[in-house]
N, C-alpha and C positions, 0 to 999 in steps of 0.2 A: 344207666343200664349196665348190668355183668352179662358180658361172653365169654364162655370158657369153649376152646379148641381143643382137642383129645386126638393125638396123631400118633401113629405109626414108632415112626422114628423122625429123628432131628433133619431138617429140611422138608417135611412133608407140609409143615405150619407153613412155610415159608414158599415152595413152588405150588400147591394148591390151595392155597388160601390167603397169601400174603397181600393181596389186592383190600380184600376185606377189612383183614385183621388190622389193617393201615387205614383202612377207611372208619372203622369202629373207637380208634386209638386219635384221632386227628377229630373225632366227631366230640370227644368228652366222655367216651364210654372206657369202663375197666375192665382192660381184654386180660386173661388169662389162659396160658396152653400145660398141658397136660402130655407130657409121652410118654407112652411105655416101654424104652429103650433109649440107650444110650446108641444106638447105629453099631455095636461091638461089630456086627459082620457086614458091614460095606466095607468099602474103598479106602485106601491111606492115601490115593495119590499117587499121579503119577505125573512129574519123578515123587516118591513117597515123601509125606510133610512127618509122618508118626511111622508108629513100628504097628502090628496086630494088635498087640496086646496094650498098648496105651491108647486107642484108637477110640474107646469109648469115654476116654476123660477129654480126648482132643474134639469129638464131636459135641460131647456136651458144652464144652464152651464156644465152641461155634455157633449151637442152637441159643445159648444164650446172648451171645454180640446181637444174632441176627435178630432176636428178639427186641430186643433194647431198639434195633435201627426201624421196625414195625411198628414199636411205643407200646410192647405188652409190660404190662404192670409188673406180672409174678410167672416164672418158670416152674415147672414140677415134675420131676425125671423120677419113673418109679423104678426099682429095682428086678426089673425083667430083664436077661438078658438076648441080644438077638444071636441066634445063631451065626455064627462063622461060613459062609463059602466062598469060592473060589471065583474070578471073575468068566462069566459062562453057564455056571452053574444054574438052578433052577431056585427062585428065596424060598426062604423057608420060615415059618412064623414058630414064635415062642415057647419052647418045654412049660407051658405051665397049667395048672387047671383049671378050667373057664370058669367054675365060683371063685376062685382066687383073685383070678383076673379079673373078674368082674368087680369082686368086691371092693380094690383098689382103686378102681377107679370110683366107684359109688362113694367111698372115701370122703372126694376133695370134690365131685360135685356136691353132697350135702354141704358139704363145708363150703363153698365156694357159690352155691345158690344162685348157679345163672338162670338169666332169661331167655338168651340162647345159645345154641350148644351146637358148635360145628363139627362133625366128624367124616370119617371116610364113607363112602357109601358102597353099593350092593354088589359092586363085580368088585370091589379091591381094586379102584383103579384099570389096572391095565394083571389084572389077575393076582396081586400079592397078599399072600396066606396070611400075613402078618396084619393087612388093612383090613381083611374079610375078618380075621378074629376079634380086632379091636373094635369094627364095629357092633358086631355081636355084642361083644362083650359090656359095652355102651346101652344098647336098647337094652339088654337083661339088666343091667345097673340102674335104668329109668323103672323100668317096670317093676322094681323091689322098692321104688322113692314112694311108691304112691303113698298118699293124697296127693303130696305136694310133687310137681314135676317140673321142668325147665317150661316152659310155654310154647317154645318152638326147637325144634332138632331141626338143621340144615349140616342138607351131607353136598361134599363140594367132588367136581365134575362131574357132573349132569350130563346129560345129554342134548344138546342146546342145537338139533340137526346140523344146519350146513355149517353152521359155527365150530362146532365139535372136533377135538382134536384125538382122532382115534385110537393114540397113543394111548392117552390117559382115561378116556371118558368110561364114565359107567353105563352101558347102555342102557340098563333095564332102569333105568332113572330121569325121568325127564325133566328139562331142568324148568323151574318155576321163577329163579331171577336168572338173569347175565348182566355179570359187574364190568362195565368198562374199568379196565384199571389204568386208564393212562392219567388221573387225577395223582394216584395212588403208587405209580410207578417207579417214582425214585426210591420212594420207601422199601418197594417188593427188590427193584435190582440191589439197594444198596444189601437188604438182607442175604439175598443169590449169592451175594459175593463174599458171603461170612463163611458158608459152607466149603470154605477151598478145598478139602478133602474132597469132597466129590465134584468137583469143577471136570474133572478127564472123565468121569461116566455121566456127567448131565451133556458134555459134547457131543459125546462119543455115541449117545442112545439118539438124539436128536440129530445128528451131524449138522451141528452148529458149530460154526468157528470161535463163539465165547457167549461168554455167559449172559448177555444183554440181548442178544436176539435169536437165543431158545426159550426166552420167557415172553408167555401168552399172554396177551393184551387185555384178554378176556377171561372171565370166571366164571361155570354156570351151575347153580345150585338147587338141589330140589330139596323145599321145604315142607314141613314136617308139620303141622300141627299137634300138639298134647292134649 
């Protein structure tokens, strides 16, 4: 079986999905993720690991170690860049046009011909413009595949009630699995721990003391039928 993942920016494979994507990778399956940014506007780190302006060649190989520590086959960074802000600030998602964007990612799913297809789901997480566009831009990408489409679309944080971690979860999504991931767990932390750049705002959002125990136990995804 092909799973192709389609994320945000680099870490998002990895804090809302990495349970899976370890579980897909350890199953026999050929996992594939897709970003539409290099992270150019997050975090360098603090104390800083990069400057600004190298910050997106330094995330892109981080999204790739942590890749490799998941067991994804192939990496694919499109040439979007994320806007720049300041840490406070409000995110902000991509300068680009939504058949553009779209179309790029339509791209490498035909090419790439999964069976299932994870992506962000209906609030954006925890409200980011960047995951709401990318989803979007995923369902108009299926919907121009037709005849042929993935089989199933699973968008990850669900709403899984008392389980739900209201940080992250998409409310208007209810979730249809919940992945324990403590099978899966070394794989997800060892990947958490490739992202050092943002090690001081995954802290600092959660007020966790490190990186091993702001990471969720739990996944919850609602599935998609095609």
């Amino acid at each position: 079986m092909r799973v192709l993942a389609v994320a945000a920016h680099p870490d998002d494979e990895t804090m809302f999905a990495g349970g899976m994507l370890a579980k897909h990778a350890l199953a026999g399956d050929e996992v594939y993720v897709v970003c539409t940014t290099r992270g150019e506007g997050g975090e360098v780190g603090d104390p800083p690991l990069t400057t600004k302006d190298q910050l997106g060649v330094r995330r892109e190989a981080e999204m790739r170690e942590a890749c490799a520590a998941l067991g994804v086959k192939e990496v694919v960074f499109l040439d979007f860049v994320d806007p720049s802000i300041e840490i406070g600030e409000p995110p902000l998602s991509v300068d680009a046009e939504p058949t553009v964007f779209s179309a790029a990612i339509r791209e490498h799913v035909e090419r790439i011909r999964p069976d299932v297809l994870y992506t962000h789901g209906t609030n954006g997480e925890y409200g980011h413009p960047q995951h709401v566009f990318t989803r979007e831009a995923v369902w108009s990408a299926l919907e121009s595949l037709r005849p042929w489409q993935p089989r199933e679309v699973w968008t990850w944080c669900a709403n899984a009630g008392v389980n739900a971690d209201d940080r992250i979860t998409n409310k208007d999504d209810p979730a249809d699995v919940v992945l324990e991931v403590g099978p899966y767990f070394e794989r997800k932390l060892a990947a958490a721990l490739c992202h050092r750049t943002q090690h001081a705002m995954f802290k600092r959002n959660t007020k966790s003391p490190d990186v091993e125990s702001m990471l969720r136990r739990i996944e919850a995804y609602r599935r998609w039928v095609l």
